[in-house]
N, C-alpha and C positions, 0 to 999 in steps of 0.2 A: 637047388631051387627053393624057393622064397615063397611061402603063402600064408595067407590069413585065411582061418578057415572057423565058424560062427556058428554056434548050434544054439538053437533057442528050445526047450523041453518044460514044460510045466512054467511057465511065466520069468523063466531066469535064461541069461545068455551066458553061456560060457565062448569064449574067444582064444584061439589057438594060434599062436603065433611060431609056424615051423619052416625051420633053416638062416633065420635069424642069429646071428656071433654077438656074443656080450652088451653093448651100450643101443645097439641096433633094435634090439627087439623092445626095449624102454621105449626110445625114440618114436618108432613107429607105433605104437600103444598111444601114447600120447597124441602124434597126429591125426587115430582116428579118434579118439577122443570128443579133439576138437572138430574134427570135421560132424560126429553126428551130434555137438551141440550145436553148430552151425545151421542143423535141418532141426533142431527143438528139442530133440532128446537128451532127457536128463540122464547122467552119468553117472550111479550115487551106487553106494557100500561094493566097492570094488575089491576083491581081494585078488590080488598076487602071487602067482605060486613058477619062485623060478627052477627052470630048467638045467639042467650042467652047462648048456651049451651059452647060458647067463654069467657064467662063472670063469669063461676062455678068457675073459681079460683081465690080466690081472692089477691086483691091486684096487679094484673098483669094489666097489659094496654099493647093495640095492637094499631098499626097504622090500618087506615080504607082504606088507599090506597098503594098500592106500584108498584115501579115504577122497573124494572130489564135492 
């Protein structure tokens, strides 16, 4: 099972992306991304923190931080 799951605590979001396979969970990061700058929210000092389950594909390489 596939969920996104959102905790907002002290003015910061952290966003949990579980059951997602390797390119998958990038992928979907990115669409909500863009979907909540689509409603105005700015997206800004994101960090990255991947999973093993980031790492099942191989040969691929992710950055660990990213900046929008």
């Amino acid at each position: 099972m596939r969920r996104i799951i959102i905790e907002v605590r002290d003015g910061k979001v952290k966003v949990d992306f579980q059951g997602f396979i390797g390119r998958t969970c990038f992928e979907e990061h990115d669409r909500l991304r863009r979907l909540l700058e689509q409603l105005g929210i700015k997206y800004e000092n994101v960090k990255i923190r991947e999973k093993p389950e980031a790492r099942l594909t191989v040969g691929e390489k992710h950055e660990t931080t990213v900046n929008y």
